[in-house]
C-alpha positions as CSV (number, residue, x, y, z in Angstrom):
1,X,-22.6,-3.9,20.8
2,X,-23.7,-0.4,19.7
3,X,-20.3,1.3,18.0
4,X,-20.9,5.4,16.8
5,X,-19.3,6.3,13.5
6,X,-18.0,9.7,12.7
7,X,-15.3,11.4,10.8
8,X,-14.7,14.5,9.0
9,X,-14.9,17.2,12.0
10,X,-12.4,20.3,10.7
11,X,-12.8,21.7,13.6
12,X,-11.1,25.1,13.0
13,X,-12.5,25.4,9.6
14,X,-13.6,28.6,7.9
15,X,-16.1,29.3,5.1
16,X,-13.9,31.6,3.1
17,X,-13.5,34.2,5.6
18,X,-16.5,33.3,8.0
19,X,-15.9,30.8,11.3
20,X,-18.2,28.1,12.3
21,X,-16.6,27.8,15.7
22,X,-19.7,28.1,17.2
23,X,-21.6,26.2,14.6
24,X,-18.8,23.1,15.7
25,X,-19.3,23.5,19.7
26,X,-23.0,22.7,18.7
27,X,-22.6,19.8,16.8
28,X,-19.8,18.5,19.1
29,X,-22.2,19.0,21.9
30,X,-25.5,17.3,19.3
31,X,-23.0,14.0,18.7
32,X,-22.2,13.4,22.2
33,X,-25.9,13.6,23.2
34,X,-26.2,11.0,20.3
35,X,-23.7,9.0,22.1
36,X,-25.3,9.4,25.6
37,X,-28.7,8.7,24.1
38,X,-28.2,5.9,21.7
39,X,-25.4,4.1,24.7
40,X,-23.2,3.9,21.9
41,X,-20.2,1.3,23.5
42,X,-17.3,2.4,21.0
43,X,-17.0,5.5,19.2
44,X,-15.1,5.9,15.8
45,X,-13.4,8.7,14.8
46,X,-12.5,8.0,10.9
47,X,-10.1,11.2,10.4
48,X,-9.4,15.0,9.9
49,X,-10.0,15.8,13.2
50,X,-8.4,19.1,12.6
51,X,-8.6,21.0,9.2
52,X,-4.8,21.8,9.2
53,X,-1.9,20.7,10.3
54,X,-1.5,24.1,13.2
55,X,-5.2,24.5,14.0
56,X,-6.0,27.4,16.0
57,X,-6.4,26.6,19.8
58,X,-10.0,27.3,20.2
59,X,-10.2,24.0,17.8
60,X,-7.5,21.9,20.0
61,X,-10.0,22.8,22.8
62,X,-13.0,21.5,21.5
63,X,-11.4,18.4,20.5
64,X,-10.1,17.4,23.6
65,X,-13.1,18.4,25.4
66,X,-15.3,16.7,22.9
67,X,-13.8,13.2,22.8
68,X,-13.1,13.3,26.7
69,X,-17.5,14.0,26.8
70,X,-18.0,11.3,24.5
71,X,-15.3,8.5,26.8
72,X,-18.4,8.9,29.7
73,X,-15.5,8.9,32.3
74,X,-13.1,6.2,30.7
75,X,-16.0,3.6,30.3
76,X,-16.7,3.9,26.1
77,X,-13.5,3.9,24.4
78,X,-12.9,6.5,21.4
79,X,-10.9,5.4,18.7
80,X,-9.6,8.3,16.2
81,X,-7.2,8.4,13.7
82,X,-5.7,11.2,11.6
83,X,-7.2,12.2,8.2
84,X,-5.4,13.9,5.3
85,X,-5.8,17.4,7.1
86,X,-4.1,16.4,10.4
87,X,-0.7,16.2,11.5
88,X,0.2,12.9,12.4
89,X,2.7,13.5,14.9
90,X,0.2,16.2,16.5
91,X,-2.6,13.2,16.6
92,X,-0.1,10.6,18.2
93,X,1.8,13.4,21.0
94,X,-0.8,13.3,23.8
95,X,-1.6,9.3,23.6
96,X,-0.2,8.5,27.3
97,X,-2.3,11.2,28.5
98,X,-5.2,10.4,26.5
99,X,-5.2,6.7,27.1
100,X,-5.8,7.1,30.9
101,X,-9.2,9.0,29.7
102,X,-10.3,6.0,27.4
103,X,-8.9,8.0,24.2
104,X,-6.9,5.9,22.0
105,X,-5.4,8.0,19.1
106,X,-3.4,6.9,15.9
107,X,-1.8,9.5,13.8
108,X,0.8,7.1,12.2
109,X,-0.1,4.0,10.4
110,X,2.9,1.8,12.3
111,X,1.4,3.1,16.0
112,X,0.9,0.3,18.8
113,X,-1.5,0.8,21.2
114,X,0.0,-0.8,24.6
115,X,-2.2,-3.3,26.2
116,X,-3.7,-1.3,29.3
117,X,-6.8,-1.6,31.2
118,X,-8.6,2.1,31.6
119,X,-9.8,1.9,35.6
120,X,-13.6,1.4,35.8
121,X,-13.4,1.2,32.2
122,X,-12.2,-1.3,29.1
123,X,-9.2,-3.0,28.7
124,X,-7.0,-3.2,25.6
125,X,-6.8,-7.1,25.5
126,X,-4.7,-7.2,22.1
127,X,-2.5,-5.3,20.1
128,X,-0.1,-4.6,17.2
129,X,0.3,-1.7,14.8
130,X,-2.7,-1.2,13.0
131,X,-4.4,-3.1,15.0
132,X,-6.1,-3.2,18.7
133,X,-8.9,-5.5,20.1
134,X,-11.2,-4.3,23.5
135,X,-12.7,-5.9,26.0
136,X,-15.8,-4.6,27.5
137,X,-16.8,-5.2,31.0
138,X,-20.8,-5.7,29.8
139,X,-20.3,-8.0,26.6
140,X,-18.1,-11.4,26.6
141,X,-17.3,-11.0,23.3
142,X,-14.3,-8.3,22.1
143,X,-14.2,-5.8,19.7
144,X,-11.4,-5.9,17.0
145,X,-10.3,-2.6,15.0
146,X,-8.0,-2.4,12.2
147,X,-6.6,0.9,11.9
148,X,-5.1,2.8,9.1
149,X,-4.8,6.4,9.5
150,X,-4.4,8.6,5.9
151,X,-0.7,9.1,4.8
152,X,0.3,9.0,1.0
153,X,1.3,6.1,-1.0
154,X,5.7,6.3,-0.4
155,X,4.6,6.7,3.4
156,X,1.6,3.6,3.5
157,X,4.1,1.7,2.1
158,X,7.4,2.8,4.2
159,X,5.2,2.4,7.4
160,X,3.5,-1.2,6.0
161,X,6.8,-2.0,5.9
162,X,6.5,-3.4,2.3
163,X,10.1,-4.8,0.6
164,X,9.3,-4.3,-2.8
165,X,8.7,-0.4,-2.9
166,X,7.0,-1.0,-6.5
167,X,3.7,-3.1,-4.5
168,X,0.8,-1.7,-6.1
169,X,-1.1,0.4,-2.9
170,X,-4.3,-1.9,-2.9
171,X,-2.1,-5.2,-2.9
172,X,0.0,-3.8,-0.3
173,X,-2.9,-2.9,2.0
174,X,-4.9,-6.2,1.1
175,X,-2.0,-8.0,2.4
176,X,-1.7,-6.3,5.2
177,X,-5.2,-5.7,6.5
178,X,-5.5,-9.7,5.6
179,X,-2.6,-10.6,7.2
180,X,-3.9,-9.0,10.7
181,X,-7.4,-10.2,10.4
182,X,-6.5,-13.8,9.8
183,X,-4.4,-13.7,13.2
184,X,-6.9,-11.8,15.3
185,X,-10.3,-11.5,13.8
186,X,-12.0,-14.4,13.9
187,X,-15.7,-15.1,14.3
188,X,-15.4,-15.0,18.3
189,X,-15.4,-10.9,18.2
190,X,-16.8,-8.0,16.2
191,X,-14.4,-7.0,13.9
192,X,-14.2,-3.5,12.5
193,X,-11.9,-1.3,9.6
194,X,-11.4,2.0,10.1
195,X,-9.0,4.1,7.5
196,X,-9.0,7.5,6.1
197,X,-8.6,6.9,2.5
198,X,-10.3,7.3,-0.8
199,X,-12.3,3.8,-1.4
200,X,-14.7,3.1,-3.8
201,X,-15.9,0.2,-5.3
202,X,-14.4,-1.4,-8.3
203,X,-15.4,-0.9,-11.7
204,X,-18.5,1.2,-9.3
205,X,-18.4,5.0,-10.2
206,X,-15.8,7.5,-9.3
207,X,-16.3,9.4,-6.7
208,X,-16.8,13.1,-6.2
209,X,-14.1,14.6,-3.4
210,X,-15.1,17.5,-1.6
211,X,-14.9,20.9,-3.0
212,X,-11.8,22.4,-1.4
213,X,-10.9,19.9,-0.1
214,X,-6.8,18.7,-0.5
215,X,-7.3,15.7,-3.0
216,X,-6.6,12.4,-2.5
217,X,-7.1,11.0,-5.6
218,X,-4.4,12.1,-8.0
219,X,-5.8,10.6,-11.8
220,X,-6.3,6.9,-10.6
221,X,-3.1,6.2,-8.8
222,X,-4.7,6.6,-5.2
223,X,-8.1,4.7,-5.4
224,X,-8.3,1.9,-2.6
225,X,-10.8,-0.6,-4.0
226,X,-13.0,-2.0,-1.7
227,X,-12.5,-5.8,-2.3
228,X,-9.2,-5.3,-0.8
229,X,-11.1,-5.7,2.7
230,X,-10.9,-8.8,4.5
231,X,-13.8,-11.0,4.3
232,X,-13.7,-11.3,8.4
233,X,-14.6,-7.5,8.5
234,X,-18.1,-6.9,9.3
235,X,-18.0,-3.1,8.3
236,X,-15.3,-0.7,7.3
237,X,-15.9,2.8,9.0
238,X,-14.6,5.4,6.2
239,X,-13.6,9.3,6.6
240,X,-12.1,11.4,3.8
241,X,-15.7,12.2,1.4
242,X,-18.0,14.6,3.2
243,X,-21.5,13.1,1.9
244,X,-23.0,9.9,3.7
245,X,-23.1,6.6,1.5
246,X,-22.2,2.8,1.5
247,X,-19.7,2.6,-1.4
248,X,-20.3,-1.4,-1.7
249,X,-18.0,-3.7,-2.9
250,X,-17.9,-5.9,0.1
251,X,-19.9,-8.7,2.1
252,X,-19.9,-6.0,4.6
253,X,-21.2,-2.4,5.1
254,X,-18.0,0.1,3.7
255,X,-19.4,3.4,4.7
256,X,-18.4,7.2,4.7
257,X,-20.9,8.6,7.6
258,X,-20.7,12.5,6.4
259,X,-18.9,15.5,7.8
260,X,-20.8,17.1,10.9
261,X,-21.5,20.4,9.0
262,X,-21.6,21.4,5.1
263,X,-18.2,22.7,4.4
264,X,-18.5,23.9,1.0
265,X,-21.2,25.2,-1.5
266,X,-21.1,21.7,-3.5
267,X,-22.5,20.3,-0.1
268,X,-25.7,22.4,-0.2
269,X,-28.3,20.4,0.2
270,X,-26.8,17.7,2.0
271,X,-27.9,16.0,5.0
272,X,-25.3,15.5,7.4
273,X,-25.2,12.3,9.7
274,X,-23.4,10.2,12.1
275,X,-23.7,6.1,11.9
276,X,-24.7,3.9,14.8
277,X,-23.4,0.2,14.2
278,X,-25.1,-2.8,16.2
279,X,-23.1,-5.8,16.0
280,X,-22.7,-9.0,17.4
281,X,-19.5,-11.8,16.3
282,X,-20.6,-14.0,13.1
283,X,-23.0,-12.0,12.1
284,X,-24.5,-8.9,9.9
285,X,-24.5,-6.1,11.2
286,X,-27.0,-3.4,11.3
287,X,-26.1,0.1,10.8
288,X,-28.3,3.4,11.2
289,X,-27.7,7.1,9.8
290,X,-28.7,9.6,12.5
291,X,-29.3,13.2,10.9
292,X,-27.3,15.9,12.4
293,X,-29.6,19.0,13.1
294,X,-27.1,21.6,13.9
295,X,-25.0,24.1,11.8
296,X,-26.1,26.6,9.4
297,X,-27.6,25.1,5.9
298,X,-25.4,26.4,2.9
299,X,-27.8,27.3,0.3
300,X,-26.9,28.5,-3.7
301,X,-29.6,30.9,-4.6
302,X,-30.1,32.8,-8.1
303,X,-32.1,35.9,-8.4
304,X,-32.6,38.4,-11.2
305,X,-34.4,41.4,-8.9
306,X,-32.7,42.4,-5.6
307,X,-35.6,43.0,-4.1
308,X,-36.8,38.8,-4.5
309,X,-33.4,39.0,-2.9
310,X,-33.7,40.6,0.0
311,X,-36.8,38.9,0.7
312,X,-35.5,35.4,0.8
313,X,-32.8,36.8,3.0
314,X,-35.0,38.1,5.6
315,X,-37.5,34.9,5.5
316,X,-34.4,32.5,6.1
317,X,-32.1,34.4,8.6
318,X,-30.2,31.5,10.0
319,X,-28.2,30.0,6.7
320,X,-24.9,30.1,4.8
321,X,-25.4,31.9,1.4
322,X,-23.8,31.8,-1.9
323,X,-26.0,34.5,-3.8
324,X,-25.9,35.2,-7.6
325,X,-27.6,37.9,-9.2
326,X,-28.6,38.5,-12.2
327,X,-29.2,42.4,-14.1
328,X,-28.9,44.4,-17.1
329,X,-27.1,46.5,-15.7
330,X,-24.3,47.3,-13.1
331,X,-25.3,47.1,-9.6
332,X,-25.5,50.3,-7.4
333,X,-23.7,50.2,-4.0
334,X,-26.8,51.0,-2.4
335,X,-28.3,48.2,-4.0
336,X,-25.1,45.8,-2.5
337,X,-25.9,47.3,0.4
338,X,-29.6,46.3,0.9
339,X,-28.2,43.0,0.3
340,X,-25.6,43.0,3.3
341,X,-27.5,44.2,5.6
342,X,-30.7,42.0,5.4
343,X,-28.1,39.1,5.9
344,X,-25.2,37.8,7.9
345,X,-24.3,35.2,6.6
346,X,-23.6,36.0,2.6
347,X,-20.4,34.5,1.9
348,X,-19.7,35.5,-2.1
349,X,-22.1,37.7,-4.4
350,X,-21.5,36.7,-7.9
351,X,-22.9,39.3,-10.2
352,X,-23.8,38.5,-14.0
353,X,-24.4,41.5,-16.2
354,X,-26.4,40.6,-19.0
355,X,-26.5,43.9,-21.2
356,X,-26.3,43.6,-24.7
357,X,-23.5,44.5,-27.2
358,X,-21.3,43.6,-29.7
359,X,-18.4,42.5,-27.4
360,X,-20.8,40.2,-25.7
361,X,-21.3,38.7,-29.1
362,X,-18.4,37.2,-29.0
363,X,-17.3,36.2,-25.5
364,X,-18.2,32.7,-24.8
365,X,-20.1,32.2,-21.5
366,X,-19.0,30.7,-18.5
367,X,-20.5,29.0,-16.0
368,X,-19.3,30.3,-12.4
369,X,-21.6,27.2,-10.2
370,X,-18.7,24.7,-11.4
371,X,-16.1,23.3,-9.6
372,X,-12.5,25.0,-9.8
373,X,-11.4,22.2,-11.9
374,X,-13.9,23.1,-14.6
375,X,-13.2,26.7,-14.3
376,X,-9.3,25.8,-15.3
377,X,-11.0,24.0,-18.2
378,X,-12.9,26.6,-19.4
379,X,-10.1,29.1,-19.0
380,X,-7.4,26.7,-21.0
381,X,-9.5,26.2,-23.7
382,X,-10.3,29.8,-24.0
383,X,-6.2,30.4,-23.9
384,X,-4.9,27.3,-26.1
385,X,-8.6,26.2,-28.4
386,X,-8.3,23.1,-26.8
387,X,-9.2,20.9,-23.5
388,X,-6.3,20.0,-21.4
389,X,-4.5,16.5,-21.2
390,X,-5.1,14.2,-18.3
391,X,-1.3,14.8,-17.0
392,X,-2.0,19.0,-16.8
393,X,-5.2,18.2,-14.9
394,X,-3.6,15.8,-12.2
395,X,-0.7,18.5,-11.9
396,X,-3.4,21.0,-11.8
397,X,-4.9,19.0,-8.9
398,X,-1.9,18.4,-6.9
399,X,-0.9,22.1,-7.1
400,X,-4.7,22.8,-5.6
401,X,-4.1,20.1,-3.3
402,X,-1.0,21.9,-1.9
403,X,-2.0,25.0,-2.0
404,X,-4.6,24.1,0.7
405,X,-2.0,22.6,3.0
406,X,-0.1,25.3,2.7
407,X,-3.1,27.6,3.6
C-alpha cells in the first residue's frame, strides 16, 4: 500500500506583503501529479491547511479543488487534519459534503468519522474519535489511522477526556494513542499516526520552529516525546516544522515531510518534499522524500557594491530575495532604484552603513540575519546590561505567537 505524506500547505500565505497564490496553485497541481504518478492509495494531510483561521477565498478554493484532484473520483481516500493555523470548526463544517468525495477531515481531536462506504470507492470499516481504519477494494488488508489534530494542552486534554486535569500532555496522549492501538491496530493492517504537534525525540536535540511561525513550544511545557507512540505504529506522519526529517525515537519512521514552499528567509536553502510510504501489516515500512520543484527559491544575499547587486538580480530572475547591502555611505534613491527595478521579487533591503566616527565607537553591532528572538535579546541587554530570564523569553514567545493569530 502506497500512502502520500504532506502537511504544512498555508495556502493563503504572504511573504511580508508579496502573495504566492500562484506559486501554491503550482505546487498543488506538482503534488497531485505526484499522487497520480506514484498511485499513491492514501493521502495524508498532517495540518495547517490554511495559514489563518479566515483565509481569503481564493485559498478555500484551491483547497477544495486540490484535495477533491487528489481523491481520483472518491477511489484514494484523503485524510487531513487541522494544524495550529487552522480553525478547527472551519476544518470539521463541510465533512458530510466532503465524505461523499472520499475527503475525510478532522479539525477536532474528539471527531468520529461515521462508518460509510464512498461508491466505487473505499469504505470506512472502523471508527472512533481519533481513530478510523479503510478498506481498500485492491488490498485485503486495512489501513488504520490514528488522528490527532493540533489544539493546545487544556483543549488535548478536555477533548481526550482525561479526569485528572493535572496528566502531564505526553502521559495523556501515550495513553490514549495506546489505548486505541491495542483495540484496533494489530498486526492484520497497516497502522498509521498522524498529529500536528511538536515531537521530537527525547533527550534528542531541540528543535528549531519556523520563523514566523505561531509557536508551539512555549519553554518545554509543549514537547510531545516520541516514545509516547505505540509500538504497533509503523510510522507517525508529522506536520507543524517546515523542514523534512525523521526525528527518531521510535521502532518506526516519525517524520515531518516539509512545507510545499519556503515560507520564510530561515528556510532558504531548503529543499522542500512530500513522503511516499510503502507498507504492508507486520512489517517495516519504506518511505521515500520526493523533491518538490515548484515555487520561487528564497535566497539571503549580501553585497557591498550595487552594481554586484544588480547583476545577481538580473542572472536569477525567478527567486524570493532578502538583499543586504553594505556601503560607506548612505544610499542614493537612484541607487534603490536600480535595485527595484532589475527585480520583482525583493522582499526587504537591509542597508548597513559602515562610515566611520566616534559614535560608531561606541554602539555595539547587531546582527540583523537572526531570528526575532535574538533581536529582543540583543535589544534587552542593550536596555537592562543583562540577558533576559527564561520566563520573559516564553512570554516574549507567546505574545509573538499571538500576535500572528491575531494577524
Amino acid at each position: 500500500m502506497k500512502i502520500l505524506h504532506t502537511a504544512d500547505w498555508h495556502l493563503g500565505k504572504k511573504l511580508d506583503h508579496f502573495s504566492r497564490f500562484e506559486e501554491q496553485k503550482k505546487v498543488m497541481n506538482e503534488i497531485c501529479a505526484i499522487a497520480d504518478v506514484q498511485n499513491a492509495d492514501v493521502v495524508i494531510v498532517a495540518g495547517d491547511l490554511f495559514d489563518t483561521f479566515n483565509p481569503p477565498v481564493e485559498a478555500v478554493d484551491l483547497l477544495y479543488k486540490t484535495l477533491k484532484k487528489l481523491t481520483n473520483n472518491g477511489k484514494r481516500p484523503v485524510i487531513a487534519i487541522a494544524g495550529n493555523h487552522d480553525s478547527p470548526d472551519r476544518i470539521d463544517a463541510p465533512n458530510p459534503l466532503a465524505r461523499a468525495c472520499g475527503i475525510l477531515f478532522v479539525g477536532n481531536p474528539d471527531v468520529t468519522i461515521p462508518k460509510v462506504t464512498i461508491e466505487n470507492g473505499f469504505e470506512i470499516t472502523q471508527s472512533e474519535n481519533g481513530f478510523l481504519e479503510i478498506q481498500l477494494p485492491q488490498y485485503d488488508f486495512p489501513i488504520r489511522i490514528i488522528t490527532t489534530p493540533y489544539a493546545n494542552e487544556m483543549r488535548l486534554k478536555t477533548y481526550l477526556g482525561a479526569e485528572n486535569k493535572e496528566e502531564q500532555l505526553n502521559q495523556l496522549l501515550q495513553d490514549s494513542w495506546a489505548a486505541l492501538a491495542d483495540i484496533y491496530c494489530d498486526t492484520k493492517g497497516v497502522n498509521i499516526l498522524t498529529t500536528h504537534l511538536y515531537m521530537l525525540k527525547r533527550g534528542g536535540e531541540i528543535l528549531e520552529e519556523p520563523e514566523g511561525e505561531k509557536p508551539l513550544r512555549i519553554g518545554n511545557a509543549d514537547i510531545v516525546y516520541t516514545d509516547c507512540i505505540p509500538y504497533q505504529i509503523q510510522y507517525t506522519a508529522l506536520g507543524h516544522l517546515h523542514r523534512f526529517q525523521n526525528v527518531g525515537g521510535h521502532l518506526s519512521p516519525v517524520v515531518y515531510s516539509s512545507s510545499p514552499l519556503s515560507y520564510s528567509f530561515s528556510e532558504a536553502g531548503q529543499d522542500k518534499k512530500v513522503v511516499l510510504i510503502e507498507a504492508q501489516p507486520n512489517e517495516v515500512v519504506k518511505f521515500t522524500d520526493i523533491p518538490l520543484q515548484s515555487g520561487r527559491v528564497l535566497h539571503r544575499k549580501r553585497f557591498e557594491s550595487i552594481d554586484e547587486a544588480v547583476t545577481w538580480l538580473l542572472e536569477n530572475p525567478y527567486c524570493l530575495v532578502e538583499l543586504t547591502l553594505v556601503s560607506g555611505t548612505f544610499f542614493a534613491s537612484q541607487d534603490l532604484k536600480r535595485i527595484h527595478e532589475s527585480h520583482d521579487g525583493i522582499i526587504f533591503i537591509i542597508p548597513i552603513v559602515t562610515k566611520d566616527g566616534n559614535a560608531e565607537q561606541h554602539t555595539p553591532k547587531v546582527n540583523l540575519e537572526q531570528n526575532i528572538q535574538g533581536l529582543f535579546k540583543d535589544y534587552f541587554v542593550s536596555k537592562h546590561k543583562q540577558e533576559p530570564n527564561e520566563e520573559l523569553l516564553d512570554l516574549f514567545n507567546e505574545i509573538i505567537g499571538s500576535q500572528a493569530k491575531n494577524e
